[in-house]
KESEMI-877455 format. One line per field, with one value per residue (C-alpha): residue number from 1; x, y, z. Coordinates in steps of 0.001 Angstrom, whole numbers, plus 500000, padded with zeros to 6 digits. Example, Ala and Ser with C-alpha at 12.3 -4.5 7.8 and 13.67 -1.06 7.14 Angstrom:
BEGIN
num = c(1 | 2)
c1 = c(512300 | 513670)
c2 = c(495500 | 498940)
c3 = c(507800 | 507140)
***
This chain:
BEGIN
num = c(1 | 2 | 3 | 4 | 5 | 6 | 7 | 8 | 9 | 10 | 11 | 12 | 13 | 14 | 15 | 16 | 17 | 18 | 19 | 20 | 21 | 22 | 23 | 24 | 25 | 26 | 27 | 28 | 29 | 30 | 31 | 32 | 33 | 34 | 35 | 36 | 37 | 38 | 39 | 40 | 41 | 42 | 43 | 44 | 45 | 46 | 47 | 48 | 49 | 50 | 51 | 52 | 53 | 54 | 55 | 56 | 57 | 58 | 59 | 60 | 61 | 62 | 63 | 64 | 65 | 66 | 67 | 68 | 69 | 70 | 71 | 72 | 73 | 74 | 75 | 76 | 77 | 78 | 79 | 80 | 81 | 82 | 83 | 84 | 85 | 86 | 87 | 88 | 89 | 90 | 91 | 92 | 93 | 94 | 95 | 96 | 97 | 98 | 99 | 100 | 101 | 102 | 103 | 104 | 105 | 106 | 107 | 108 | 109 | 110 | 111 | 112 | 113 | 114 | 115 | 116 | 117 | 118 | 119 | 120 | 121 | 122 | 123 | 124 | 125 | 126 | 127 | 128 | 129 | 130 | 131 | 132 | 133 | 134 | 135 | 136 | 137 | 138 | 139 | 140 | 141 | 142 | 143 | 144 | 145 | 146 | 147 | 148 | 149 | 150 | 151 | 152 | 153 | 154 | 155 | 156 | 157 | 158 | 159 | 160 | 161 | 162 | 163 | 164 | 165 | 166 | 167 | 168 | 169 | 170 | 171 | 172 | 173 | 174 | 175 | 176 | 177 | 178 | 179 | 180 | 181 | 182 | 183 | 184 | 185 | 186 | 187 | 188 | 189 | 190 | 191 | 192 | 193 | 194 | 195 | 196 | 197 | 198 | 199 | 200 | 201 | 202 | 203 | 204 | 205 | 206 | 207 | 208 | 209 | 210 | 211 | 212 | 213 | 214 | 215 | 216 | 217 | 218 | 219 | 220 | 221 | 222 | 223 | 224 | 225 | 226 | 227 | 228 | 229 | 230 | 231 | 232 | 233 | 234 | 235 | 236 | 237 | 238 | 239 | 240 | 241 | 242 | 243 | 244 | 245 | 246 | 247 | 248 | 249 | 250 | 251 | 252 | 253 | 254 | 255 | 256 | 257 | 258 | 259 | 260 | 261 | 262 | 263 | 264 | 265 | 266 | 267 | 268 | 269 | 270 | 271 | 272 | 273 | 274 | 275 | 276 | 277 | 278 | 279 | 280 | 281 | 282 | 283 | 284 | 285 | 286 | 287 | 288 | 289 | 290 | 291 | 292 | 293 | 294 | 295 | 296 | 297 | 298 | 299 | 300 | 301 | 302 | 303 | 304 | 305 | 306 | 307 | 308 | 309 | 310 | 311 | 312 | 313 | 314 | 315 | 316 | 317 | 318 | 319 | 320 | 321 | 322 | 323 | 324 | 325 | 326 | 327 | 328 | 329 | 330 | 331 | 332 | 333 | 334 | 335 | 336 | 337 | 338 | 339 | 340 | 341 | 342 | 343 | 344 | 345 | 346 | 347 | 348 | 349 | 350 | 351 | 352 | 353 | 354 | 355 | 356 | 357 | 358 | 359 | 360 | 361 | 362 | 363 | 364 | 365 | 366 | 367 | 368 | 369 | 370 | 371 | 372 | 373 | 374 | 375 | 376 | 377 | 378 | 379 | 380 | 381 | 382 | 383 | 384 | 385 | 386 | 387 | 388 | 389 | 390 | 391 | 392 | 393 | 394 | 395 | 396 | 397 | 398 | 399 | 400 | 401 | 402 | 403 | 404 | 405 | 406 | 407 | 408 | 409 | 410 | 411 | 412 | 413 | 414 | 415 | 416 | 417 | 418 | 419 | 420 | 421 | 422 | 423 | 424 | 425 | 426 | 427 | 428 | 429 | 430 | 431 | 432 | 433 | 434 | 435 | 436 | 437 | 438 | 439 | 440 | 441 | 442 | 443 | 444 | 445 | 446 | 447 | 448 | 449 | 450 | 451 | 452 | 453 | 454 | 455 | 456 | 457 | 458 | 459 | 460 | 461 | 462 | 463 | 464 | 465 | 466 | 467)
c1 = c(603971 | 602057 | 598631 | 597357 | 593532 | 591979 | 589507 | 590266 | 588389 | 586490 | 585933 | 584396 | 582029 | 580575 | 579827 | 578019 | 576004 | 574961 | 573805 | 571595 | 570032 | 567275 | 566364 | 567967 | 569481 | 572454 | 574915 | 578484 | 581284 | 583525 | 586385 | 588815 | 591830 | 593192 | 596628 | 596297 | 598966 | 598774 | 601342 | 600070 | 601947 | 600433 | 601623 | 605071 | 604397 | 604251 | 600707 | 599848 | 601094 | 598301 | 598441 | 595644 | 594579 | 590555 | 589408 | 585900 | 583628 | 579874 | 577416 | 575044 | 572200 | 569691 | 566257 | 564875 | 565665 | 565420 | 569063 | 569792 | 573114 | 575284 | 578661 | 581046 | 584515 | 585059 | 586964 | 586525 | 584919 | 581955 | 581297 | 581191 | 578909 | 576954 | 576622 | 575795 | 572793 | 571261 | 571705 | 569723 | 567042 | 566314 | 565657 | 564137 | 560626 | 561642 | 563149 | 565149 | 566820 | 569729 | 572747 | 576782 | 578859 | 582277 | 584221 | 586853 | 589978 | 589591 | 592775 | 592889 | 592581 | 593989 | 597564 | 598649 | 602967 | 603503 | 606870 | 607841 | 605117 | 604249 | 604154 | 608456 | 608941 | 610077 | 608102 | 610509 | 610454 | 607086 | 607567 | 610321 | 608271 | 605801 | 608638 | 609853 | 606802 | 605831 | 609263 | 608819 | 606076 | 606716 | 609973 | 608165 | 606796 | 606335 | 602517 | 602255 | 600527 | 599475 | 600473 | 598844 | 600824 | 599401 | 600496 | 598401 | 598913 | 596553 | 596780 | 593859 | 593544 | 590049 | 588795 | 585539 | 583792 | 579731 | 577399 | 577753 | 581753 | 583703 | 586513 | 588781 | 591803 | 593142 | 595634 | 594941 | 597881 | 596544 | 599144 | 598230 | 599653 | 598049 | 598885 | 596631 | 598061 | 596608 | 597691 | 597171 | 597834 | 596272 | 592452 | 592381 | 592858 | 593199 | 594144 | 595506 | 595740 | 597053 | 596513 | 597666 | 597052 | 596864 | 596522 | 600200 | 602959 | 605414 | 606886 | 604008 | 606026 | 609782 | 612764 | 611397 | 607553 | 606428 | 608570 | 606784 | 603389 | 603710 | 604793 | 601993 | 599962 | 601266 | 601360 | 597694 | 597124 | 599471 | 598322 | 594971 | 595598 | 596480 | 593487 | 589984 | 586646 | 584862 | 582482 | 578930 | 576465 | 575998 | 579406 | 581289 | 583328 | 586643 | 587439 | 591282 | 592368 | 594137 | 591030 | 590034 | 586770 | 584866 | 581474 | 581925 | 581927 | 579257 | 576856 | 577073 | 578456 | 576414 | 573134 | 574583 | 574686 | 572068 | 570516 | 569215 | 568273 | 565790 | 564825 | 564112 | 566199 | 568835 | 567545 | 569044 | 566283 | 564650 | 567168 | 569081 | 570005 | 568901 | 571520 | 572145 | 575188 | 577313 | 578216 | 581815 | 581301 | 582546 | 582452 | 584407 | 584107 | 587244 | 588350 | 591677 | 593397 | 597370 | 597391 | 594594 | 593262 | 589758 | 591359 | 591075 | 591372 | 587881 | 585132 | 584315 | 581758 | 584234 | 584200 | 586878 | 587024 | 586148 | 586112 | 582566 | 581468 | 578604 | 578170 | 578938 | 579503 | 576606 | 574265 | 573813 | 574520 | 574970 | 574498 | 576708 | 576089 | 576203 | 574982 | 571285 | 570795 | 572700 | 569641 | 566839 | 568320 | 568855 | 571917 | 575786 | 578148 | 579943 | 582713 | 580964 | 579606 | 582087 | 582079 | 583461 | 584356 | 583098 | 580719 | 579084 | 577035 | 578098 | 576132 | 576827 | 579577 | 581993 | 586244 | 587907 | 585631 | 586371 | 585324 | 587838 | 590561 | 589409 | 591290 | 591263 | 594477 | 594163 | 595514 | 593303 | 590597 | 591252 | 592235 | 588835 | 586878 | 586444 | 585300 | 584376 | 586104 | 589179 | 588519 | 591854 | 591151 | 587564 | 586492 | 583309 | 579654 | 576274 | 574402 | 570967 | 571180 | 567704 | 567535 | 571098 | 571196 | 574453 | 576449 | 580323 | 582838 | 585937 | 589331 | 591587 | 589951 | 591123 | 589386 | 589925 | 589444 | 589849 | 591118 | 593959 | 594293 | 594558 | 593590 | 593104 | 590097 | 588848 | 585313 | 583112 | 581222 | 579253 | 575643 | 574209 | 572581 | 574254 | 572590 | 572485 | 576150 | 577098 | 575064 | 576658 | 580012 | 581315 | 585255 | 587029 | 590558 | 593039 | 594671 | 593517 | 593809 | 592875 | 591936 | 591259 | 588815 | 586948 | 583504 | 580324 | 577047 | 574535 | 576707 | 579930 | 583419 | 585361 | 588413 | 587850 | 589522 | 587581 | 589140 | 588591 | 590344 | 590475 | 586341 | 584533 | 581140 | 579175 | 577881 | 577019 | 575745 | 578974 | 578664 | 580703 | 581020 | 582756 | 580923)
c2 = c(915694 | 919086 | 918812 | 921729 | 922166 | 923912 | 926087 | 928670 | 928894 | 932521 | 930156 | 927556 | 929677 | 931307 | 927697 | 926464 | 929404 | 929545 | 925860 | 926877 | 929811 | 928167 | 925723 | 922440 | 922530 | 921273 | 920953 | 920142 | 920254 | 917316 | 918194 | 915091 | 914648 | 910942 | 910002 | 906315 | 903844 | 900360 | 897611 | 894232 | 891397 | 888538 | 885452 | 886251 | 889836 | 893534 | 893751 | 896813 | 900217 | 902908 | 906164 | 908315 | 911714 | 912205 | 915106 | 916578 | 918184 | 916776 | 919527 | 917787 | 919777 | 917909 | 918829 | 916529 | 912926 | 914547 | 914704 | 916628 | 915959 | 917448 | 916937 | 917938 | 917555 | 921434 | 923094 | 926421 | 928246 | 929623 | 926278 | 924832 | 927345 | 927198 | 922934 | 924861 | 926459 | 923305 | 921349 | 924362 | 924942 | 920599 | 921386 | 924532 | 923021 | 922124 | 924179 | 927463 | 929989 | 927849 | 930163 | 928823 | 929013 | 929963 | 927159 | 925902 | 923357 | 920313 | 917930 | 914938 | 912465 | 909307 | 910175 | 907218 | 906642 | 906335 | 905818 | 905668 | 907766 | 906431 | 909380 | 908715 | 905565 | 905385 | 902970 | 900483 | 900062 | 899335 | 897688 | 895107 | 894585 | 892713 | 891029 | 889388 | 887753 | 886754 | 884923 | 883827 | 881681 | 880359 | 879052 | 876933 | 874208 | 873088 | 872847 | 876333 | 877241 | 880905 | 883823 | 887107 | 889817 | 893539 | 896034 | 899544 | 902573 | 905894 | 908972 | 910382 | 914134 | 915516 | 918579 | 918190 | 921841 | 922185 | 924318 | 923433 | 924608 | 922229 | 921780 | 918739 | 918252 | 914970 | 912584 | 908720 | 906723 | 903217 | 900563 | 896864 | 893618 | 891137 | 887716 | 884815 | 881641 | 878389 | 875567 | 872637 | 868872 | 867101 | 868398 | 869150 | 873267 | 874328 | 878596 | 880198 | 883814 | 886255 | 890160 | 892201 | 896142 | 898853 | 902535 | 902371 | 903560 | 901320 | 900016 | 897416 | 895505 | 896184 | 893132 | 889455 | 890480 | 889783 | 886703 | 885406 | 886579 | 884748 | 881362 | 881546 | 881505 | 879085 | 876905 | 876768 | 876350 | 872835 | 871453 | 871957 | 869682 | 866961 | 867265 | 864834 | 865941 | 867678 | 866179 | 867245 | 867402 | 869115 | 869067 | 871415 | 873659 | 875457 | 878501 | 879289 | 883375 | 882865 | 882617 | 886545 | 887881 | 887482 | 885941 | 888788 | 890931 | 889711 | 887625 | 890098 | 893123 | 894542 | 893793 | 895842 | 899052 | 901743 | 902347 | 899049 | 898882 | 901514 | 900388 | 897107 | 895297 | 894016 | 890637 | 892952 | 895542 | 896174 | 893537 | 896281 | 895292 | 891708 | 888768 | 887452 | 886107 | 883483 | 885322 | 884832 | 886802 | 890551 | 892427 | 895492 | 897975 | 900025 | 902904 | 903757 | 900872 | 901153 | 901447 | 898500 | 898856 | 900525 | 903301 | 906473 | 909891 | 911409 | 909578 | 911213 | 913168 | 914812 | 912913 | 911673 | 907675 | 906008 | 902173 | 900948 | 898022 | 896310 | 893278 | 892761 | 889588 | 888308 | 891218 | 893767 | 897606 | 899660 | 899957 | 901923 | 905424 | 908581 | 911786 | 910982 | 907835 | 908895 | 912076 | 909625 | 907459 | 910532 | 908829 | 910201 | 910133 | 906769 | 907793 | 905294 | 907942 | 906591 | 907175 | 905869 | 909264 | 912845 | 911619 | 909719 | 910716 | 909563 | 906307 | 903805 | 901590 | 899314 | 900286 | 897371 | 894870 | 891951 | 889608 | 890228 | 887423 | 885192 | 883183 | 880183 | 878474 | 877837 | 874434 | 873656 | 874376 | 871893 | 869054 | 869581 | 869216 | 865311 | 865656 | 868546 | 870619 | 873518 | 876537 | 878318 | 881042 | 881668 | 881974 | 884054 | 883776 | 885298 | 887022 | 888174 | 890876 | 890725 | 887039 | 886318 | 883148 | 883048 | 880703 | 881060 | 879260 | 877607 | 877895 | 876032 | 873191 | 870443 | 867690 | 867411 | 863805 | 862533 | 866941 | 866533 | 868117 | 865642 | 865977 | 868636 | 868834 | 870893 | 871882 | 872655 | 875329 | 876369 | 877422 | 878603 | 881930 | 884462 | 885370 | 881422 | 880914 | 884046 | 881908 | 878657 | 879627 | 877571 | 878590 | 881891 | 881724 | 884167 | 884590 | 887727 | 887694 | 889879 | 889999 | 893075 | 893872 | 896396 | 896608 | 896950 | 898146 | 900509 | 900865 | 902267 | 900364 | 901347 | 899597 | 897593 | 894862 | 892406 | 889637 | 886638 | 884577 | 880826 | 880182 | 876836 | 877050 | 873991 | 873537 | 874424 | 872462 | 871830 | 871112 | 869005 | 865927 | 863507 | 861288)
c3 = c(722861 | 723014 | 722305 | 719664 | 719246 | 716533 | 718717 | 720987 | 723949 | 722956 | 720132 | 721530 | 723561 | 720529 | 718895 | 722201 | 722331 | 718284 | 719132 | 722062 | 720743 | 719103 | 721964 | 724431 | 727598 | 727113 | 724116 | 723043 | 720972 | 720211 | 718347 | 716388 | 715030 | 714419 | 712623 | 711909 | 709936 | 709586 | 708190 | 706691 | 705788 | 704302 | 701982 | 702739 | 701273 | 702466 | 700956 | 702440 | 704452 | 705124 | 706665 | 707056 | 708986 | 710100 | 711467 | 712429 | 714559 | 716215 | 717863 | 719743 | 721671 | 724146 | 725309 | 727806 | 726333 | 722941 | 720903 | 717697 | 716458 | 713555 | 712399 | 709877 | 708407 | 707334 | 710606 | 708782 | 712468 | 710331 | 708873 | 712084 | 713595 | 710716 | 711528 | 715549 | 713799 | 712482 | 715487 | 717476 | 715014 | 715363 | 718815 | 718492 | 719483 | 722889 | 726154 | 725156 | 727776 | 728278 | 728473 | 728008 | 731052 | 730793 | 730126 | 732032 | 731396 | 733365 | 734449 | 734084 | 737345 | 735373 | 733667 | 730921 | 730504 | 726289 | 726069 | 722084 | 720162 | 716922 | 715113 | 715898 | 714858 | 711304 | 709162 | 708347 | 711969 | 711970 | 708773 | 710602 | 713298 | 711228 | 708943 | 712119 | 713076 | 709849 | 709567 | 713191 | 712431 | 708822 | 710212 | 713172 | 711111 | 706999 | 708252 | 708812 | 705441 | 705704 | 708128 | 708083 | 710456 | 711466 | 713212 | 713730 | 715564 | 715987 | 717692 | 718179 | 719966 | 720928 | 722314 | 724307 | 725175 | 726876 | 727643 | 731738 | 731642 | 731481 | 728742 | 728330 | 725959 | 725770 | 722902 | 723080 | 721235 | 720961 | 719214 | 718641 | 716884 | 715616 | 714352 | 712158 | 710888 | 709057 | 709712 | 707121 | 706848 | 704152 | 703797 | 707656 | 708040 | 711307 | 712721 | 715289 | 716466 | 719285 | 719771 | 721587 | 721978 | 724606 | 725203 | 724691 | 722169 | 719982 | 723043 | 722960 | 720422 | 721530 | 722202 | 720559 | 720983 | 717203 | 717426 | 720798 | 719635 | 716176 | 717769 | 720338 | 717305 | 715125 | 718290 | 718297 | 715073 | 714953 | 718044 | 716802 | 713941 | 716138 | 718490 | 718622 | 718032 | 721211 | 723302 | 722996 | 725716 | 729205 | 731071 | 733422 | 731635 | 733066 | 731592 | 731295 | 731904 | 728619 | 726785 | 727819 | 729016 | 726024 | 727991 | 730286 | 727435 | 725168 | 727717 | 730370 | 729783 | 726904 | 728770 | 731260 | 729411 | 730291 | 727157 | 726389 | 730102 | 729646 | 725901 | 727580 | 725589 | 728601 | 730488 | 733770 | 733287 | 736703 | 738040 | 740519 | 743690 | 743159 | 742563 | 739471 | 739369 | 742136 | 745479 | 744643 | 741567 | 741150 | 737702 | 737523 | 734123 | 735052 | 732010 | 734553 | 734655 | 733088 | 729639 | 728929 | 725617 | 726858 | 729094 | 728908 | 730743 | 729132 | 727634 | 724580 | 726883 | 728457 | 731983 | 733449 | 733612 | 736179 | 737974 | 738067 | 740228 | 738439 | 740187 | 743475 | 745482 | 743144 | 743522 | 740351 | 741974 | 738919 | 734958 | 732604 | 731404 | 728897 | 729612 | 728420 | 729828 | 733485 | 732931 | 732780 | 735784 | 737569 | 737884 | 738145 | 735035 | 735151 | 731936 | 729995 | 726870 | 723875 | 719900 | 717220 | 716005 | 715589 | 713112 | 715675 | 718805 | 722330 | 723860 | 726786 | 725928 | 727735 | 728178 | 730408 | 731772 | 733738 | 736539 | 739287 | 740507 | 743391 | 746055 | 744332 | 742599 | 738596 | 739610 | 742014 | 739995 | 737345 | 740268 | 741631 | 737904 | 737614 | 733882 | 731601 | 729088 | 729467 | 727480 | 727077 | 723559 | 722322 | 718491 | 717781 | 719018 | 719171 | 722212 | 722584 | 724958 | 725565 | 726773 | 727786 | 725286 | 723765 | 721364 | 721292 | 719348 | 720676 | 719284 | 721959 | 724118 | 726246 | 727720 | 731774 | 733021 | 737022 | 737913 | 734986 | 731420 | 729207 | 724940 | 723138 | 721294 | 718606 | 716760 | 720284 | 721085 | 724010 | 724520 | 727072 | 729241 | 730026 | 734160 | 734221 | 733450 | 736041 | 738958 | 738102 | 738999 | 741397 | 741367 | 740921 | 740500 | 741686 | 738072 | 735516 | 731963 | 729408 | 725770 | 723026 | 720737 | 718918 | 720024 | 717645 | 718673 | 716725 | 713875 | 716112 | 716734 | 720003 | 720943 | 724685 | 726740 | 728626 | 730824 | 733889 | 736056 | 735722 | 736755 | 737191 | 735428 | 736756 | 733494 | 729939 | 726605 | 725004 | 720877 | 719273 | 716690 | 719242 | 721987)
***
């Protein structure tokens, strides 16, 4: 699909320079436009179908470490200049002389495959899609008490002009499916849920999908029913690939992020070059791989994406930046400046992060794990990016006993430090799995994937009601 933009390039040159005239030494444009529908089906109902358009435009000028930002939803070219002119008289106390160079279209090195574009699919398409795995997994079992199906597409196309040249025009189509169900027998209530999502068209959900998607999670649910209460106390704890890179995510990766590095709010501040995790431990935040749900071709600075080593072999060799934090570092641009939307201004955020695969079978790793606990989906948790200290919920356990999986348990939850967990690692399997999500921090969502192989943590305080 052709990608239109509201702003000519004269255009855009004559907004960049009203926003400099004042004062800064850098500004930009970012220009939005996001199509987004969503289908809900819940108690056996279509409850809801949305569609909605966004659009909008954020001026952001910097002097030093200093931002002013403005924004606004009228694309009228004088009302946008007119938002230009606040955003340069905010920084009109600080360095002026900065002149616009002429902008030039960048390509993009990373080049994303959408086969079926939402935008033409019909809705009862998208409609069926969520019928079937409603029906899917009501029909599985009379335990199966409530099911709640959603599917969700958005295109969103942004224009990205600054004051150093460059111009990037780029459309992100994002579709993903997700599935909750409640299980219930007697006064015992017991979930389950799958998602899945990508930077990906309607394809995602094509052939028996919703079906295999909605059993997986009425699956978990049921067996969850049937399982004892978790262990509690200090015990090894294997972590399945199915169950996503959610510590990654939330016990590493935030802390990891440059901002809060230089607020001193990251437990890895002044940590660089100095181990902090297991020597067999690699973590990889990578915004190019295939379609993932955190990939891109641009951040929403306007640089291209990029695969950035964190951690390597146990020893931390790089944070993740934006623009202003990468100018304090006098660091290079890692892709890593994100938004929620134009409304928002660009800071360090996460796209795909993950621990990468090691050379050790899954199998192997649960025949070598005399006792302790196999994590195979996450719930929820906490993390204190400052400390590391995390607690996590667990939605699908098993106990392992003499290097074999034997009951399922439910109610545990693990606590524990982030840097600590990372250096008790002991196995890395060769196995990758991923998980989505929409990430929160300072007020913003961005979709991201985070994932692991099969690991071996040597041990963490495991809660539970059982002995």
């Amino acid at each position: 699909m052709e990608v239109v933009f509201l702003f000519t390039v004269g255009e855009l040159q004559e907004i960049l320079a009203v926003a400099l005239q004042e004062g800064g030494d850098f500004a930009d444009v970012f220009t939005e436009e996001k199509v987004s529908n969503s289908v809900v089906c819940e108690d056996d109902l279509i409850e809801r179908v949305n569609s909605g358009l966004e659009a909008g435009v954020g001026i952001r000028v910097l002097s030093g470490q200093s931002t002013a930002y403005v924004y606004t939803n009228d694309l009228n070219l004088s009302a946008v200049k007119k938002a230009a002119h606040v955003a340069s008289k905010a920084a009109s106390d600080k360095v002026k002389g900065t002149t616009v160079v002429d902008l030039c279209r960048q390509k993009p090195r990373t080049v994303f495959e959408i086969l079926r574009q939402p935008e033409d699919v019909p809705i009862d398409e998208k409609v069926e899609a969520v019928i079937k795995g409603n029906r899917s997994a009501r029909a599985l079992d009379e335990r199966i008490a409530q099911v709640m199906v959603s599917y969700g597409d958005v295109v969103q196309r942004i224009q990205v002009a600054n004051s150093m040249g460059d111009l990037v025009e780029d459309e992100r189509v994002r579709t993903r499916f997700v599935v909750h169900v409640v299980a219930q027998e007697g006064s015992l209530i017991q979930t389950g849920y799958e998602a899945i999502g990508g930077l990906t068209g309607f394809e995602l959900v094509r052939g028996d999908e919703p079906e295999r998607l909605a059993e997986i999670a009425a699956r978990q649910a049921l067996l969850m029913l049937g399982a004892k209460p978790a262990p509690s106390g200090r015990m090894p704890v294997v972590m399945a690939a199915e169950a996503g890179g959610t510590m990654v995510h939330e016990a590493c990766g935030h802390g990891l992020e440059a901002d809060l590095v230089q607020k001193d709010l990251s437990v890895y501040t002044g940590k660089l070059k100095e181990r902090v995790a297991a020597e067999i431990v690699t973590i990889i935040d990578d915004g190019t791989l295939p379609n993932k749900y955190g990939s891109f071709s641009f951040d929403d600075e306007g640089t291209p994406s990029g695969r950035n080593v964190l951690i390597k072999d146990g020893i931390l060799t790089s944070y993740m930046y934006d623009r202003l934090s990468a100018r304090q570092d006098g660091h290079p641009l890692t892709g890593n400046g994100r938004r929620q939307s134009f409304a928002h201004r660009p800071i360090p955020r996460m796209t795909n992060t993950y621990i990468a695969p090691g050379n050790t079978d899954p199998g192997e790793i649960i025949a070598q794990t005399k006792k302790g606990l196999l994590v195979k989906k996450m719930g929820g948790g906490q993390v204190n990016p400052t400390t590391g200290d995390f607690v996590f919920d667990v939605s699908e356990a098993y106990l392992i006993e003499n290097g074999r999986i034997t009951i399922p348990v439910r109610g545990a939850t693990l606590t524990g430090n982030g840097p600590e967990a990372l250096r008790e690692i002991e196995l890395v399997g060769s196995d990758l799995g991923f998980a989505i999500g929409t990430c929160g921090k300072e007020g913003q969502g961005v979709p991201v994937s985070d994932a692991q192989p099969t690991i071996l943590i040597k041990q963490l305080i495991v809660g539970g009601t059982g002995q």
